[in-house]
Each structure stands twice: as structure tokens, then as C-alpha cells.
N, C-alpha and C positions, 0 to 999 in steps of 0.2 A: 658590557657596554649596552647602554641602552638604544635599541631599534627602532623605537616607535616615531612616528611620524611629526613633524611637529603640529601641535594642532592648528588649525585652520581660525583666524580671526570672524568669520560667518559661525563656528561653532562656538569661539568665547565669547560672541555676542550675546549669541541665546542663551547660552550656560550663564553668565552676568544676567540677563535679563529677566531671565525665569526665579533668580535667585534674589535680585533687587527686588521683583514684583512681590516676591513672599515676604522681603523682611521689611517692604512698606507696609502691605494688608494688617501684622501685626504689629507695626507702631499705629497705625490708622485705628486699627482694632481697640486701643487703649481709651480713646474717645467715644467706643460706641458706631464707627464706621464701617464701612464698607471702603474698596478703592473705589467702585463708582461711583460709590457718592462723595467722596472726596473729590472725584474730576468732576461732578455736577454743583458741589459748591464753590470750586475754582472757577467753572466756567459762568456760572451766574453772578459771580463776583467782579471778573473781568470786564460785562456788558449787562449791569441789572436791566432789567425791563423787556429782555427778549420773552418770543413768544415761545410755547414747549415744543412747538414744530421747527422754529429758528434752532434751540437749542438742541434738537435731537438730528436734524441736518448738520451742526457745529460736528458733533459728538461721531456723524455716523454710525446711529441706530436707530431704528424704527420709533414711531415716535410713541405707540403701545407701550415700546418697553421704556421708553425715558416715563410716560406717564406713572408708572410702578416707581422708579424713582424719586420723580415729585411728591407723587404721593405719601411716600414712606420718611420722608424731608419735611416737609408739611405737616403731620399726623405728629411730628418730634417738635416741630416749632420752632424748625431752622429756615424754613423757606414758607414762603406765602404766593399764591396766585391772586393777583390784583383784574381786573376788567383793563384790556386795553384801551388806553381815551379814543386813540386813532381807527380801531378798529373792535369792537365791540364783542364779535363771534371771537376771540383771541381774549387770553388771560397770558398775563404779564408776568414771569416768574423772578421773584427779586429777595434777598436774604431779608430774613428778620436779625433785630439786636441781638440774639441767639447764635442766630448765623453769623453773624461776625465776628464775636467771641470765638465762633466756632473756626473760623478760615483763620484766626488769629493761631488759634493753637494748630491746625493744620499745617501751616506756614513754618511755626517752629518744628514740625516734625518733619516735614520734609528736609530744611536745612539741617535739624541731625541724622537724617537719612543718608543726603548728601556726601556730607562731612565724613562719617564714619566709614560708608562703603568709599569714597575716594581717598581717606586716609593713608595710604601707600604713594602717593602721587602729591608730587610740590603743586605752588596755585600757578602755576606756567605751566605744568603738565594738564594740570585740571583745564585751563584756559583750552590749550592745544588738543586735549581729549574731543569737551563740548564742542569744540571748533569742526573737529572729525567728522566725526556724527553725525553732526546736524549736515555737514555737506551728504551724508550718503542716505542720512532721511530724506532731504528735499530733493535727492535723484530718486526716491522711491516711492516718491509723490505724497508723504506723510503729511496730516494736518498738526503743523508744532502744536506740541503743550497738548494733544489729545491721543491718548491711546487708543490702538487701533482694536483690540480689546471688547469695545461696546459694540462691536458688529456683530459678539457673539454671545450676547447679555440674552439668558434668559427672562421670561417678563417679572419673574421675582426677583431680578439683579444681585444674585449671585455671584455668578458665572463660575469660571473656573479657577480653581485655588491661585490667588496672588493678581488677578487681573479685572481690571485695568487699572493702573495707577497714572492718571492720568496729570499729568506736566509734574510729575517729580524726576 
């Protein structure tokens, strides 16, 4: 007979979590990605024309390391920094037609990300999962669709294996 304990939903959280974060980085990986720059071209998709300080306050990381981000976005020809009209000292971070093809193909990969790890689960379970969730993120004061991940982004946006995959 088996003794052991059942395991705890706070441990199959992390355990799913740490395990979705890696088999994102390598679908993402297939593109040439990073996961943070995956949530940096989701997020400058969501709202183009934000400033890198707006965006690196969105993300909750220093805005140093978002600027290594940008940069490395920018230097690929996915992202561009424009002059802000409204405020001049501020550059405007907004996708190029690179970038959009790009969040195109992100978008499909996150949906078979999705798909494949929720696979075991009907789309009324799925429903009721995301449903879960999201209620015990917003008791944990989580910013949706941003992983909390970029708090701990070194300035070469690394970080640590499988993180942040931000709004998959």
C-alpha cells in the first residue's frame, strides 16, 4: 500500500509551472527567442507606442534590463524605437512588419503550447482550470499576461532556464 502523502496543489503548481516554462523557451526557441522576449513582443503588441520605462514598470523589471531587451529586438529588426511626438526625452517602442510576422508565429506557438500541455483536460475543464487560477493570481496580486520572472532578468535577459514566459 502506498503511504505517501497526497501531493499538495502549491507543489503541482510549481512542478506544472517550472515544466510549462521550459517546454515554452523551447517552442519559442524554434524562432530564435528567448521567453522574455516573447513577453516583450506580446507586450509591445498589446499597447505599441509605450515608452521603455512604461514598458519595463508593465513587465516589473528595471528598465536597464528591459533596455538589453530592446536592444537585442531592435539590432534583429523586430522592434524599433521611434521619438516620442508628446514627449521628446522618451522613445516610443512599437513592432516592425518583422515583428508582426513574428507575434504571428508566437501566437501559433503558444496556442500549441496550450493545447498539448492541457490535452488531458475537456475545454469545460480548461474553462474551469483558467477560471482557478486566475482567481488565486489576482489574490497574489499578479500583473495578468506578465510573468513575474523579469524581476529577476539579468541585463543580458537570460535569466533562468524556462523564465519568463510571459502571457502563455
Amino acid at each position: 500500500m502506498d503511504e505517501r502523502r497526497p501531493t499538495g496543489a502549491a507543489f503541482l503548481l510549481t512542478q506544472l509551472g517550472t515544466h510549462a516554462a521550459r517546454r515554452f523557451a523551447d517552442r519559442v526557441s524554434a524562432v530564435d527567442l528567448t521567453p522574455p522576449q516573447s513577453g516583450l513582443i506580446r507586450a509591445v503588441a498589446q499597447e505599441p507606442g509605450r515608452s521603455q520605462q512604461a514598458l519595463a514598470a508593465q513587465l516589473g523589471t528595471p528598465a536597464t534590463r528591459l533596455v538589453a531587451l530592446v536592444d537585442a529586438l531592435e539590432k534583429r529588426g523586430v522592434l524599433e524605437r521611434r521619438r516620442n511626438p508628446d514627449d521628446r526625452r522618451l522613445y516610443a517602442v512599437h513592432l516592425t512588419p518583422a515583428g508582426e510576422e513574428l507575434l504571428a508565429d508566437l501566437g501559433r506557438l503558444a496556442a500549441e503550447h496550450e493545447a498539448d500541455l492541457l490535452a488531458p483536460l475537456s475545454p469545460e475543464e480548461r474553462r474551469s482550470l483558467a477560471g482557478l487560477l486566475g482567481r488565486v493570481a489576482a489574490a497574489e496580486g499578479l500583473t495578468p499576461g506578465v510573468h513575474p520572472g523579469y524581476r529577476d532578468l539579468p541585463d543580458d535577459d537570460r535569466g533562468p532556464q524556462g523564465a519568463p514566459p510571459c502571457g502563455t
